[in-house]
mmCIF file as Biopython writes it, N, C-alpha, C and O atoms, coordinates in Angstrom:
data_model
#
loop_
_atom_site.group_PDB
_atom_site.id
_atom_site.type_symbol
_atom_site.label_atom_id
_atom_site.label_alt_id
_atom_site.label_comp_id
_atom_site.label_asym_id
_atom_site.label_entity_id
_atom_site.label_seq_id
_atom_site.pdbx_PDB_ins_code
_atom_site.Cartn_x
_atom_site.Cartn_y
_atom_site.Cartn_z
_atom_site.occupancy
_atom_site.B_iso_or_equiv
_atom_site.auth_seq_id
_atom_site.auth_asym_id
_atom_site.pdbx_PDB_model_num
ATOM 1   N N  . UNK A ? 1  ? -42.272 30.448 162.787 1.0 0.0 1  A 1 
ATOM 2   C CA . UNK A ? 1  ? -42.856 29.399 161.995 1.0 0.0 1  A 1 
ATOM 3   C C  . UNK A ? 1  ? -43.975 29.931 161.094 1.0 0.0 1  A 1 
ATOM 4   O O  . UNK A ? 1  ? -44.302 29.405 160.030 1.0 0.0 1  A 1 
ATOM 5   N N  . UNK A ? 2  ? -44.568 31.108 161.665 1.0 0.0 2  A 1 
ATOM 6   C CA . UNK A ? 2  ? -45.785 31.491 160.835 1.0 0.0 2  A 1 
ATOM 7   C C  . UNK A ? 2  ? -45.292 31.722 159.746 1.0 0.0 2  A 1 
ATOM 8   O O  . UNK A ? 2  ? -45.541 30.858 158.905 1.0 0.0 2  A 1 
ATOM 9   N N  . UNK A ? 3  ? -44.470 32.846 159.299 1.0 0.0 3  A 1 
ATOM 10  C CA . UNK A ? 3  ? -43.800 33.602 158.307 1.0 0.0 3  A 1 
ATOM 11  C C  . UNK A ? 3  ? -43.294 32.671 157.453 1.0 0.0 3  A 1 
ATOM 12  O O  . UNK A ? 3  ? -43.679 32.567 156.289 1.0 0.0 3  A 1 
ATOM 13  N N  . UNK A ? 4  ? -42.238 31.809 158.081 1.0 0.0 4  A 1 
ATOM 14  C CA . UNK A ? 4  ? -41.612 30.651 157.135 1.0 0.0 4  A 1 
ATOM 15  C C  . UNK A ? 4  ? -43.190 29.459 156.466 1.0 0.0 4  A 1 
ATOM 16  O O  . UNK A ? 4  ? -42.877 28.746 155.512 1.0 0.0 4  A 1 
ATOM 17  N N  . UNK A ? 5  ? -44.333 29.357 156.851 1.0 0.0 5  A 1 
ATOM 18  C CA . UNK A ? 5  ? -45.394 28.582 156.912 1.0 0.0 5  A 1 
ATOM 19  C C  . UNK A ? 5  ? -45.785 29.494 155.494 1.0 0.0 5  A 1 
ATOM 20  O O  . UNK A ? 5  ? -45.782 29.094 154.329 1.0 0.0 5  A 1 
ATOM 21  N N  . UNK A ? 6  ? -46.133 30.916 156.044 1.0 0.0 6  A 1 
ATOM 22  C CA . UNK A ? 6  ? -46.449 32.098 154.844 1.0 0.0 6  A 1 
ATOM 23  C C  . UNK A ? 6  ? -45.278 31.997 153.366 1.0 0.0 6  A 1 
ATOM 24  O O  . UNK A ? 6  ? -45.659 31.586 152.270 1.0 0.0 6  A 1 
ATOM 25  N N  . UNK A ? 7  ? -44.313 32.310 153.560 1.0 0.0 7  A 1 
ATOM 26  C CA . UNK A ? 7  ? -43.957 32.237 152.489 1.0 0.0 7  A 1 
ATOM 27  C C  . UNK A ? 7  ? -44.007 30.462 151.851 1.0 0.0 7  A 1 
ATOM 28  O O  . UNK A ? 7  ? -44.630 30.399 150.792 1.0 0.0 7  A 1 
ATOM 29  N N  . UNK A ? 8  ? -43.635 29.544 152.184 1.0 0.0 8  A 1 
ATOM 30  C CA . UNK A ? 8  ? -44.099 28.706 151.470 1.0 0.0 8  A 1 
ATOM 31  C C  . UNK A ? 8  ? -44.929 28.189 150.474 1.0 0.0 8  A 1 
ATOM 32  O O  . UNK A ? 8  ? -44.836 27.615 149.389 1.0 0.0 8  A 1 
ATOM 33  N N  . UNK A ? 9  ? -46.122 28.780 151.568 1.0 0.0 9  A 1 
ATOM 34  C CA . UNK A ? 9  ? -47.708 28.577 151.118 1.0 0.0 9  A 1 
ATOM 35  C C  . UNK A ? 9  ? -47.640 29.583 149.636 1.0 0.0 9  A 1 
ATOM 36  O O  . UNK A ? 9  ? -48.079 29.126 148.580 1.0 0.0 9  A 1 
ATOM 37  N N  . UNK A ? 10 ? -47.234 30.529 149.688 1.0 0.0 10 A 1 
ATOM 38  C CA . UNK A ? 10 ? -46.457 31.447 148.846 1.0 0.0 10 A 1 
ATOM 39  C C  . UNK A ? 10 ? -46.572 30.775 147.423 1.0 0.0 10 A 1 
ATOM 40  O O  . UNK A ? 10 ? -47.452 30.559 146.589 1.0 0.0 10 A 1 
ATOM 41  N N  . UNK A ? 11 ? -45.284 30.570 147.577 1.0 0.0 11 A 1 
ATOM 42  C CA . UNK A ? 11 ? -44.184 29.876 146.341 1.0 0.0 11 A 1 
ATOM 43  C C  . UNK A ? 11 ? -44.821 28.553 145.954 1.0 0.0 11 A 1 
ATOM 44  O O  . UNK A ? 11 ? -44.336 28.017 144.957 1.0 0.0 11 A 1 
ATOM 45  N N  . UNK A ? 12 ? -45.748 27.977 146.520 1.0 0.0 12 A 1 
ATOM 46  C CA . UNK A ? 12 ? -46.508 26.697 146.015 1.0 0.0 12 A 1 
ATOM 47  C C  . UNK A ? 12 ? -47.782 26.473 145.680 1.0 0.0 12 A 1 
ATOM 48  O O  . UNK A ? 12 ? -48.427 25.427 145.610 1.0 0.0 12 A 1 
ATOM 49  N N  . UNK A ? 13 ? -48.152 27.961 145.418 1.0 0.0 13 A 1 
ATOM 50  C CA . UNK A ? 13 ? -49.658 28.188 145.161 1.0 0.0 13 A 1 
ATOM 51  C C  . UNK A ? 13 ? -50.000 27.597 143.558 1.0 0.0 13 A 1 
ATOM 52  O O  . UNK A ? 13 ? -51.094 27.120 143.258 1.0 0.0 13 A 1 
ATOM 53  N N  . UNK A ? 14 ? -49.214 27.688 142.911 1.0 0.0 14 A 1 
ATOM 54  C CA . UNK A ? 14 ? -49.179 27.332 141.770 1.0 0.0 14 A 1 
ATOM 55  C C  . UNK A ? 14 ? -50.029 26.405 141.667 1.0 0.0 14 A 1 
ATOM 56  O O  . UNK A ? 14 ? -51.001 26.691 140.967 1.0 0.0 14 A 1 
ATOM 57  N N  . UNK A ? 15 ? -50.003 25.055 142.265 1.0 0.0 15 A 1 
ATOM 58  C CA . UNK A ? 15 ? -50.178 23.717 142.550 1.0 0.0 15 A 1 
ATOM 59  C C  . UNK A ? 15 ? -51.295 23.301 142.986 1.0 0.0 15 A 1 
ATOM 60  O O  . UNK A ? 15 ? -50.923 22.652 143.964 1.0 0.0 15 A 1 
ATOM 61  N N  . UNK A ? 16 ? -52.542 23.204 142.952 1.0 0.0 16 A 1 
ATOM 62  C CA . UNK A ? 16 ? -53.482 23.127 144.378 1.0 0.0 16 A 1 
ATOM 63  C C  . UNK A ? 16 ? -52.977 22.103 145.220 1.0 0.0 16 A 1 
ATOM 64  O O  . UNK A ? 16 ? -52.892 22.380 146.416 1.0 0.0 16 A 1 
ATOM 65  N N  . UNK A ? 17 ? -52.543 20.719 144.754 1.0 0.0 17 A 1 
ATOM 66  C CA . UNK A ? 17 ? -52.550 19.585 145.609 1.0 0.0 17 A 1 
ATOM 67  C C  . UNK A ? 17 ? -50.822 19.893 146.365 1.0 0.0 17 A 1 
ATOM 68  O O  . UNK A ? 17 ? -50.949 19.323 147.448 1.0 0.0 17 A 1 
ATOM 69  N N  . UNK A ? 18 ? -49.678 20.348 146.343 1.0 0.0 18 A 1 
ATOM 70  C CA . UNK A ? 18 ? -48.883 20.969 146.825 1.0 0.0 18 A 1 
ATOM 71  C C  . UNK A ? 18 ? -49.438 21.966 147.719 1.0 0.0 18 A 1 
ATOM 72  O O  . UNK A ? 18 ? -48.898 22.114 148.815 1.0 0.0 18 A 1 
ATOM 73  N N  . UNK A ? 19 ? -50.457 22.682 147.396 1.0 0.0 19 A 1 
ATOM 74  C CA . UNK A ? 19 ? -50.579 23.594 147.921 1.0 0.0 19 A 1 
ATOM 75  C C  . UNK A ? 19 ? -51.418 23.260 149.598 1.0 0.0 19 A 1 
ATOM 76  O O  . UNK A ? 19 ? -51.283 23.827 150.683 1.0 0.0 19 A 1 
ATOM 77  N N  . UNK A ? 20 ? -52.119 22.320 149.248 1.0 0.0 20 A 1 
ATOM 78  C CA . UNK A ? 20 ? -53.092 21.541 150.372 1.0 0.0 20 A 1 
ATOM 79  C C  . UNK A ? 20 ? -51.992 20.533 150.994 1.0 0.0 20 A 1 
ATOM 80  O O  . UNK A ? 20 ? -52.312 20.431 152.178 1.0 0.0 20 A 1 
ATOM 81  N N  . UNK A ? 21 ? -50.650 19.602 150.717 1.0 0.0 21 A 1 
ATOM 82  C CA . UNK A ? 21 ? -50.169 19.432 151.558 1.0 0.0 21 A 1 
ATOM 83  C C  . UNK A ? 21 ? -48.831 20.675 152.418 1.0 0.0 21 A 1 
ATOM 84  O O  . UNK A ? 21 ? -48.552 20.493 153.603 1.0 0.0 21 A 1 
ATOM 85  N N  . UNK A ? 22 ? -48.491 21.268 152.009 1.0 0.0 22 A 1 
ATOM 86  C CA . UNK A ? 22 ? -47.883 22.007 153.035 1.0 0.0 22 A 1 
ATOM 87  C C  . UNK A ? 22 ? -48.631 23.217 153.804 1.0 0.0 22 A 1 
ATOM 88  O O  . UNK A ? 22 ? -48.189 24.060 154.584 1.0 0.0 22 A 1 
ATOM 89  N N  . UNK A ? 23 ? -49.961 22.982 153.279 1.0 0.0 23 A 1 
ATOM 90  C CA . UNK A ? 23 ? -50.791 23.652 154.566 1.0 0.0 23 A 1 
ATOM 91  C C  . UNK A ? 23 ? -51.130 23.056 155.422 1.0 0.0 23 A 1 
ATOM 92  O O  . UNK A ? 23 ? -51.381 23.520 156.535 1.0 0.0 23 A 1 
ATOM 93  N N  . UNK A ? 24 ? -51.231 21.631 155.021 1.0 0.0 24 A 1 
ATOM 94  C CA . UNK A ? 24 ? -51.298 20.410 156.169 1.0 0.0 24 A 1 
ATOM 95  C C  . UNK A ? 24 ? -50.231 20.205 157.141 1.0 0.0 24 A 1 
ATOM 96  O O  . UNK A ? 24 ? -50.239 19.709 158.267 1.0 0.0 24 A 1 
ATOM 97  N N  . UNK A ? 25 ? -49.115 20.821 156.267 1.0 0.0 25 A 1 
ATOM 98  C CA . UNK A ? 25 ? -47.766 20.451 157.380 1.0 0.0 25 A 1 
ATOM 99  C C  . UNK A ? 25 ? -47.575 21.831 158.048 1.0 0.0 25 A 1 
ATOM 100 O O  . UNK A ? 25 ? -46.810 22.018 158.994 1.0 0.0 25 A 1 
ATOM 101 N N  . UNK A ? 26 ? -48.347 22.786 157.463 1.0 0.0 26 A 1 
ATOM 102 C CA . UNK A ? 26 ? -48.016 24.336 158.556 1.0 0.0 26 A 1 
ATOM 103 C C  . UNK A ? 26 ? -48.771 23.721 159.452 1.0 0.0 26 A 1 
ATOM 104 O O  . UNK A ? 26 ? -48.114 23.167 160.334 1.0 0.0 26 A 1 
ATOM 105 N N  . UNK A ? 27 ? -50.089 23.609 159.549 1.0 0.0 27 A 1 
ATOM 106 C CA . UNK A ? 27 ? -50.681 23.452 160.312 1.0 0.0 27 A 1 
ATOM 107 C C  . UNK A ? 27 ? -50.387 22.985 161.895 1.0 0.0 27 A 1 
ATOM 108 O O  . UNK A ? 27 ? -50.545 23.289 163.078 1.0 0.0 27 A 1 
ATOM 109 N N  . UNK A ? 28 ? -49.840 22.013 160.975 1.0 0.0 28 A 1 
ATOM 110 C CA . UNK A ? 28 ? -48.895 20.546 162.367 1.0 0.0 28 A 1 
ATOM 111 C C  . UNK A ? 28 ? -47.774 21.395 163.355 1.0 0.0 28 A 1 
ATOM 112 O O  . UNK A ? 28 ? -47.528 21.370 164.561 1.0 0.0 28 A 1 
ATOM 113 N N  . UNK A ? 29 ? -47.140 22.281 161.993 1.0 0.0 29 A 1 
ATOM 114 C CA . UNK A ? 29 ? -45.954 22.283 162.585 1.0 0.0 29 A 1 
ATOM 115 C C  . UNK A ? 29 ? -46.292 23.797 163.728 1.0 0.0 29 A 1 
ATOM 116 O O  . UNK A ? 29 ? -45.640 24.105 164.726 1.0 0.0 29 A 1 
ATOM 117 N N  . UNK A ? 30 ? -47.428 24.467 163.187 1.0 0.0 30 A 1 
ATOM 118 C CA . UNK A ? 30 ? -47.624 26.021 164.108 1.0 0.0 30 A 1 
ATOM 119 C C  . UNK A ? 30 ? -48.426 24.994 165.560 1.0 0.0 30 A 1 
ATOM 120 O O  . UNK A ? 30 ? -49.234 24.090 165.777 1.0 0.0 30 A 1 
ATOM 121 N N  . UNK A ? 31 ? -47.527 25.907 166.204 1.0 0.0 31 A 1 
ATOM 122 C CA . UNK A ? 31 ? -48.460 25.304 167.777 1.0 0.0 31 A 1 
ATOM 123 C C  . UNK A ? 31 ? -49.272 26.211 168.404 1.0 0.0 31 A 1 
ATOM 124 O O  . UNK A ? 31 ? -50.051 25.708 169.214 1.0 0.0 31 A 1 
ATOM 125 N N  . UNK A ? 32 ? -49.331 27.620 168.244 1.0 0.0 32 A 1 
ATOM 126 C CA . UNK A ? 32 ? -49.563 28.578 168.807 1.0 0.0 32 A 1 
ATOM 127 C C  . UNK A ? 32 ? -51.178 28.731 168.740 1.0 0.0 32 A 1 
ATOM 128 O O  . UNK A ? 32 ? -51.464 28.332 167.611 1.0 0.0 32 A 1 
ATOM 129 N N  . UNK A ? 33 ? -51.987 28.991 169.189 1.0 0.0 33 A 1 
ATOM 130 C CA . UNK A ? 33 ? -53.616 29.006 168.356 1.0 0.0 33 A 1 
ATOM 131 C C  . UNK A ? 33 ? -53.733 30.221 167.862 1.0 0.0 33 A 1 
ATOM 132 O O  . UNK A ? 33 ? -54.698 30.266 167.099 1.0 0.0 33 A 1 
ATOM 133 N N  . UNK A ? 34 ? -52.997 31.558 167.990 1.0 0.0 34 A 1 
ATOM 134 C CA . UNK A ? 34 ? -53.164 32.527 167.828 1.0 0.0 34 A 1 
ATOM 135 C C  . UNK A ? 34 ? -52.432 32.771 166.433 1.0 0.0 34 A 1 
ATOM 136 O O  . UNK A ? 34 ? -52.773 33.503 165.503 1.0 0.0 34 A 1 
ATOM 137 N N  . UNK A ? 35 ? -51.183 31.832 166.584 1.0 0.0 35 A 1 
ATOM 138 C CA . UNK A ? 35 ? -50.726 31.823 164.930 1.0 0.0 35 A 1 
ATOM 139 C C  . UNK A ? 35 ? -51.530 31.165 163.975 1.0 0.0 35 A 1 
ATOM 140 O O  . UNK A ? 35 ? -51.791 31.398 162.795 1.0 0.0 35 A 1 
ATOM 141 N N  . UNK A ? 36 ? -51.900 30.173 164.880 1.0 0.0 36 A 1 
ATOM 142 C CA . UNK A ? 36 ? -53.161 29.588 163.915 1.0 0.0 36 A 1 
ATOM 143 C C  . UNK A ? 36 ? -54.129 29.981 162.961 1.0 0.0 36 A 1 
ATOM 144 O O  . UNK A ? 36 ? -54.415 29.590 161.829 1.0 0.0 36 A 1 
ATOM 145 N N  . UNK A ? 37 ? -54.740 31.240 164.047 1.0 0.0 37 A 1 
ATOM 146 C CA . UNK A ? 37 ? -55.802 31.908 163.597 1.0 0.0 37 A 1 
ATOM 147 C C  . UNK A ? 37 ? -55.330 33.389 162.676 1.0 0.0 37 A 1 
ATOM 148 O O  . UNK A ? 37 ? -55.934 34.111 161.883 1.0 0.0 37 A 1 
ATOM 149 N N  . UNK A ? 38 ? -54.145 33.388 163.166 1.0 0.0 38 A 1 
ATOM 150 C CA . UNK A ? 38 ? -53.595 34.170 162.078 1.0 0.0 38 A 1 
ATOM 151 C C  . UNK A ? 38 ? -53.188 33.532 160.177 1.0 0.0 38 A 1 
ATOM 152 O O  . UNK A ? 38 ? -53.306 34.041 159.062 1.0 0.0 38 A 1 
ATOM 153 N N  . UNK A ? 39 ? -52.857 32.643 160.532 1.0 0.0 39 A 1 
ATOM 154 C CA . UNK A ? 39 ? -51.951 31.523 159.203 1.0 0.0 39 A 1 
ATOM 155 C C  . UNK A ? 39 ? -53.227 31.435 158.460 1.0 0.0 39 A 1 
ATOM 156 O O  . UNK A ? 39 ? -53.166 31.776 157.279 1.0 0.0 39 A 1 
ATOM 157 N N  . UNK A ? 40 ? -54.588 30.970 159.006 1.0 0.0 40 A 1 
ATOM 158 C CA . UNK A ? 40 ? -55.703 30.931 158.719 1.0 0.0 40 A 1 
ATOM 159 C C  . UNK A ? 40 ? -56.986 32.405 157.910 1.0 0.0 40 A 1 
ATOM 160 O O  . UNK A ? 40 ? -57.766 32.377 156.957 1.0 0.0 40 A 1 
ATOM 161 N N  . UNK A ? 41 ? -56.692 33.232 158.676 1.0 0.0 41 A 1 
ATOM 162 C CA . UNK A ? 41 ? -56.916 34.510 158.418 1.0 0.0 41 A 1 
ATOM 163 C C  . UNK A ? 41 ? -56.315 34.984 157.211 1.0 0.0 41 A 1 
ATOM 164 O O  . UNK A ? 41 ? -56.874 35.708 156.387 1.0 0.0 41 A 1 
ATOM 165 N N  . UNK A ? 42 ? -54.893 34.443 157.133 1.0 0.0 42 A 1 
ATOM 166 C CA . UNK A ? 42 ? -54.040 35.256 155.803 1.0 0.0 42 A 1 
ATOM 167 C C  . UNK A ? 42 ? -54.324 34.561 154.872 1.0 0.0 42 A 1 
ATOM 168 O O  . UNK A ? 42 ? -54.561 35.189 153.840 1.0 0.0 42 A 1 
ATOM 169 N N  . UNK A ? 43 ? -54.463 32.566 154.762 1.0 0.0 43 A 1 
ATOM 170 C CA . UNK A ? 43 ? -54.889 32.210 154.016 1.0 0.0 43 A 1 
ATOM 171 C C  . UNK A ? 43 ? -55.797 32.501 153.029 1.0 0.0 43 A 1 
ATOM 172 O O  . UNK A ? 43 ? -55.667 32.624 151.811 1.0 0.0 43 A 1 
ATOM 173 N N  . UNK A ? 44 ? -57.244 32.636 154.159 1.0 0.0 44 A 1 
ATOM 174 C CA . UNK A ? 44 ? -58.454 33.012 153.484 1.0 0.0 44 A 1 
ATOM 175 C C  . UNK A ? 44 ? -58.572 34.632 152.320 1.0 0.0 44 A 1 
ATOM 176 O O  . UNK A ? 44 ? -59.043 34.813 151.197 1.0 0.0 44 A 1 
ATOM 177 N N  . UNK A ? 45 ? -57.911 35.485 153.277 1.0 0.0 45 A 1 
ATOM 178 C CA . UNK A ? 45 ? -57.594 36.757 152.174 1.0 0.0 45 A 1 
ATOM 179 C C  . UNK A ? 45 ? -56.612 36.409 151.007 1.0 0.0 45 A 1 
ATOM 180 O O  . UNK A ? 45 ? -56.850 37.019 149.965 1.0 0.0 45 A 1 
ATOM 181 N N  . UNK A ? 46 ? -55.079 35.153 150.973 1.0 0.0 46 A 1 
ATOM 182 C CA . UNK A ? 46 ? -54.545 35.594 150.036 1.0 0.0 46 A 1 
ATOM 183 C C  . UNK A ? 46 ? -55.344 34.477 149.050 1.0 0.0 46 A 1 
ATOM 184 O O  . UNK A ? 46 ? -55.510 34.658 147.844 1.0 0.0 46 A 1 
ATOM 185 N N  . UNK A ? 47 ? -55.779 33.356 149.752 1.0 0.0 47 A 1 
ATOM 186 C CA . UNK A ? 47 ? -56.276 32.363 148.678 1.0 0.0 47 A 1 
ATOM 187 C C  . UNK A ? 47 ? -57.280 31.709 149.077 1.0 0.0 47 A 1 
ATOM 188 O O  . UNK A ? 47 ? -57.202 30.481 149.060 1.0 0.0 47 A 1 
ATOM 189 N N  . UNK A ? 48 ? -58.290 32.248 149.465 1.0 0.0 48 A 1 
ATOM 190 C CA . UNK A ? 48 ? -59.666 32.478 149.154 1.0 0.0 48 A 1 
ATOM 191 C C  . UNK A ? 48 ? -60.803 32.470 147.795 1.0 0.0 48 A 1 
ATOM 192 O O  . UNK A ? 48 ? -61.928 31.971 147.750 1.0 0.0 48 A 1 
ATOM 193 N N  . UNK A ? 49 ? -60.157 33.105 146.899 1.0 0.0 49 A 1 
ATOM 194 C CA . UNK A ? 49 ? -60.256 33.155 145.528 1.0 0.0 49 A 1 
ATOM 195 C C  . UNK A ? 49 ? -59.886 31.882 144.470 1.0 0.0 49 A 1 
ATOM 196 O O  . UNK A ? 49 ? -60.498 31.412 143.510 1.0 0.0 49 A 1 
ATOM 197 N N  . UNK A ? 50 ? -58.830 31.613 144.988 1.0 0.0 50 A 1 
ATOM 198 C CA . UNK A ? 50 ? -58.070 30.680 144.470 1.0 0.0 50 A 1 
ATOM 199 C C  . UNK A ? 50 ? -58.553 29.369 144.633 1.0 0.0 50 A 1 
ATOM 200 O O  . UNK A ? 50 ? -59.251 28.749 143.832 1.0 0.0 50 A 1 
ATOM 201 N N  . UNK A ? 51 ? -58.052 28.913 145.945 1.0 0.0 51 A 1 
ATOM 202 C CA . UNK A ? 51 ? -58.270 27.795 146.548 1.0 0.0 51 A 1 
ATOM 203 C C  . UNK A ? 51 ? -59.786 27.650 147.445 1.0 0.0 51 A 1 
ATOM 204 O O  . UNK A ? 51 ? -59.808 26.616 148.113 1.0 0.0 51 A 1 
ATOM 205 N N  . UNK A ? 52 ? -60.641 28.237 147.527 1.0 0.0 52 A 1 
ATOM 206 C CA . UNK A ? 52 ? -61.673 27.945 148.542 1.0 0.0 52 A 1 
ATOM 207 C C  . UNK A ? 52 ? -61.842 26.543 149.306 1.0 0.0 52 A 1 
ATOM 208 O O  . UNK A ? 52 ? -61.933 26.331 150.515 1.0 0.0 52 A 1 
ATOM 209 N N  . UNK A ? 53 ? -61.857 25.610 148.166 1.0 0.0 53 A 1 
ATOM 210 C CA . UNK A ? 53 ? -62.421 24.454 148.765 1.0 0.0 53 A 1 
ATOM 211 C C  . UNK A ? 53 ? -61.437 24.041 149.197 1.0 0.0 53 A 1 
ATOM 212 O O  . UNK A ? 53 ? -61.951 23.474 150.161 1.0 0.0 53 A 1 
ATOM 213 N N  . UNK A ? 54 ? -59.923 23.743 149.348 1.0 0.0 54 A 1 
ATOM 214 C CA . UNK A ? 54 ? -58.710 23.270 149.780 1.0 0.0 54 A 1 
ATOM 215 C C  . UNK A ? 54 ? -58.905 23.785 151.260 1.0 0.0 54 A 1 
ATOM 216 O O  . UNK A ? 54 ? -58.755 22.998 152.194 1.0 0.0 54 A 1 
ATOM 217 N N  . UNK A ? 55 ? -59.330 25.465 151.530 1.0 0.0 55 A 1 
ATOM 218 C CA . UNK A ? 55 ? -58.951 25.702 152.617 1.0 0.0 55 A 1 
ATOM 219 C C  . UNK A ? 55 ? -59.969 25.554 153.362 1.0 0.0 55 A 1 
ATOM 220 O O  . UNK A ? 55 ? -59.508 25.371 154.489 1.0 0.0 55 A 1 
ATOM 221 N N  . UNK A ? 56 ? -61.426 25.513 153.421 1.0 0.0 56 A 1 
ATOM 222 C CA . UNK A ? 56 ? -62.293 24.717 153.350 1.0 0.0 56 A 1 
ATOM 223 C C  . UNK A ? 56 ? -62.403 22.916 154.386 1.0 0.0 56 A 1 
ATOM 224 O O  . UNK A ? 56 ? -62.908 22.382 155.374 1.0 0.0 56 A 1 
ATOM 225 N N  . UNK A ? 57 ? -61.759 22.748 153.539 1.0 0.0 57 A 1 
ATOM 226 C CA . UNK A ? 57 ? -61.057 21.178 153.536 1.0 0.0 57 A 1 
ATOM 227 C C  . UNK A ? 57 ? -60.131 20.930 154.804 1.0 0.0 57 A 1 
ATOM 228 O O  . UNK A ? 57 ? -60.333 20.094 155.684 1.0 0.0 57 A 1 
ATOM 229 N N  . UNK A ? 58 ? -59.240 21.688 154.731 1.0 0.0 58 A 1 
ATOM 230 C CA . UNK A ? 58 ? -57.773 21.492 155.794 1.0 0.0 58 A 1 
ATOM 231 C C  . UNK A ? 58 ? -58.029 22.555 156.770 1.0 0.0 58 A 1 
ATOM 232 O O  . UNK A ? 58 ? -57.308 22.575 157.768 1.0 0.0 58 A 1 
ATOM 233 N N  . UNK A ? 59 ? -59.067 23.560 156.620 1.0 0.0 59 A 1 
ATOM 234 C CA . UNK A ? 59 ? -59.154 23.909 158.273 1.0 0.0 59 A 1 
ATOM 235 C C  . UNK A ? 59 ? -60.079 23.575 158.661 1.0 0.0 59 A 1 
ATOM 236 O O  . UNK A ? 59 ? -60.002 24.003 159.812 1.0 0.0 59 A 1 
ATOM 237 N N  . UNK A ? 60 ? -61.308 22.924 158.564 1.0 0.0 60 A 1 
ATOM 238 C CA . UNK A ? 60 ? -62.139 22.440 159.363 1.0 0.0 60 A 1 
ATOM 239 C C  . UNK A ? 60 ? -62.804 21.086 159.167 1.0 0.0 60 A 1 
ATOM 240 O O  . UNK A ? 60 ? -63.979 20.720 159.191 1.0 0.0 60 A 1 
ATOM 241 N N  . UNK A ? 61 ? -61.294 20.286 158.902 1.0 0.0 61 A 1 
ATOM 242 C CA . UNK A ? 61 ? -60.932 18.747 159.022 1.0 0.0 61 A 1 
ATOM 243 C C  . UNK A ? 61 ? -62.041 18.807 160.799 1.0 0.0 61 A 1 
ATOM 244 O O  . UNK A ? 61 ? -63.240 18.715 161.063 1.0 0.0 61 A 1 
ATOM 245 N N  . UNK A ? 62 ? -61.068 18.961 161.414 1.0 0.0 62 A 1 
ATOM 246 C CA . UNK A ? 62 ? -61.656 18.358 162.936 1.0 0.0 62 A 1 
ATOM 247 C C  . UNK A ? 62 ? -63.136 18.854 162.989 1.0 0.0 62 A 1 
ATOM 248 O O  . UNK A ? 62 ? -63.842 18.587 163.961 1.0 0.0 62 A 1 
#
């Protein structure tokens, strides 16, 4: 799920608001906490730059 979560996030960067809901739905859909913190980790390095405040936003909702 991570990988398939990764490339997505991928191919829809284009978008910010695309881009903030299917990180909402990786999120849901990874159960693992360790993928978590991985999905999270890769985020921040690949779109960090990009997106800050999106990721910002959708990982530290709770």
């Amino acid at each position: 799920m991570l990988e398939l979560s990764k490339n997505i996030l991928t191919k829809v960067s284009f978008d910010r608001q695309l881009f903030q809901k299917e990180l909402e739905k990786s999120i849901k859909w990874i159960s693992k906490s360790e993928d978590l913190h991985s999905l999270k980790e890769w985020c921040m390095i690949e779109f960090g730059h990009l997106y800050p405040s999106v990721l910002k936003t959708v990982f530290y909702k709770k």
